[in-house]
NUBA-517598 format. One line per 3 residues: number of its first residue (from 1); their letters; for each residue x, y, z of C-alpha. Coordinates in steps of 0.2 Angstrom, whole numbers, plus 2048, in hexadecimal, padded with zeros to 3 digits. Example, Ala and Ser with C-alpha at 12.3 -4.5 7.8 and 13.67 -1.06 7.14 Angstrom:
REM NUBA-517598
1 = AS = 83E,7EA,827 ~ 844,7FB,824
END
This chain:
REM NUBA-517598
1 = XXX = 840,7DB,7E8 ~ 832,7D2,7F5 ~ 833,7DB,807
4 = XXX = 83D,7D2,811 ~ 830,7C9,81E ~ 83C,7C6,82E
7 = XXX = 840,7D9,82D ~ 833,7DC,83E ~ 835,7EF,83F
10 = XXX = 839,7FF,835 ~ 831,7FB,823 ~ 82E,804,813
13 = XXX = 81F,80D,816 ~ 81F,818,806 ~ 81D,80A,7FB
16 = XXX = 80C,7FE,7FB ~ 811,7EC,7F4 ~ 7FF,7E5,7EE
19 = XXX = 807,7D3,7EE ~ 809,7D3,800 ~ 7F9,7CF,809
22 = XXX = 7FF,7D8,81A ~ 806,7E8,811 ~ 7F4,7E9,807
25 = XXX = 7EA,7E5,81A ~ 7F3,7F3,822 ~ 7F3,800,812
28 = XXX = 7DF,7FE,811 ~ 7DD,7FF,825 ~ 7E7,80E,824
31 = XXX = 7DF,815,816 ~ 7CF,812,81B ~ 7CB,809,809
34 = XXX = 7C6,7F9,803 ~ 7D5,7ED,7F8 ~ 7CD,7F2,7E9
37 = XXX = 7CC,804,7EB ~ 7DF,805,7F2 ~ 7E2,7F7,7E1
40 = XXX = 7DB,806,7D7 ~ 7E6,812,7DF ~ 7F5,809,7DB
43 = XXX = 7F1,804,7C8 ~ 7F0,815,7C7 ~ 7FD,821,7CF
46 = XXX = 808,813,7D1 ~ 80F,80A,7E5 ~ 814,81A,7EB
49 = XXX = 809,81B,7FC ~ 80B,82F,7FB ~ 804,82D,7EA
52 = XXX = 7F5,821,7ED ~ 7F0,82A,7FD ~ 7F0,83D,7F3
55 = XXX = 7E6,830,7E5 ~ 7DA,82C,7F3 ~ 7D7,83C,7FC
58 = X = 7D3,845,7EA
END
């Protein structure tokens, strides 16, 4: 299921949707890590952002 793109306010922030060009701009400004790295990330351990941000920090 795609994110819901009128919903303006209280979204799924424990999940990173890499098909989403605003979801992947404000995970790798958060971050700190360029698409690739964050794409890495989420091949990896999989969309959870708790997951890809242990990932990145190790």
């Amino acid at each position: 299921m795609s994110d819901n793109l009128t919903k303006r306010d209280q979204r799924d922030r424990s999940k990173i949707n890499m098909h989403e060009d605003f979801e992947i701009k404000y995970w790798t400004k958060q971050l700190r890590v360029p698409k690739d790295e964050l794409q890495n990330a989420v091949d990896k351990v999989g969309n959870s952002a708790a997951a890809v941000r242990k990932e990145l920090v190790a």
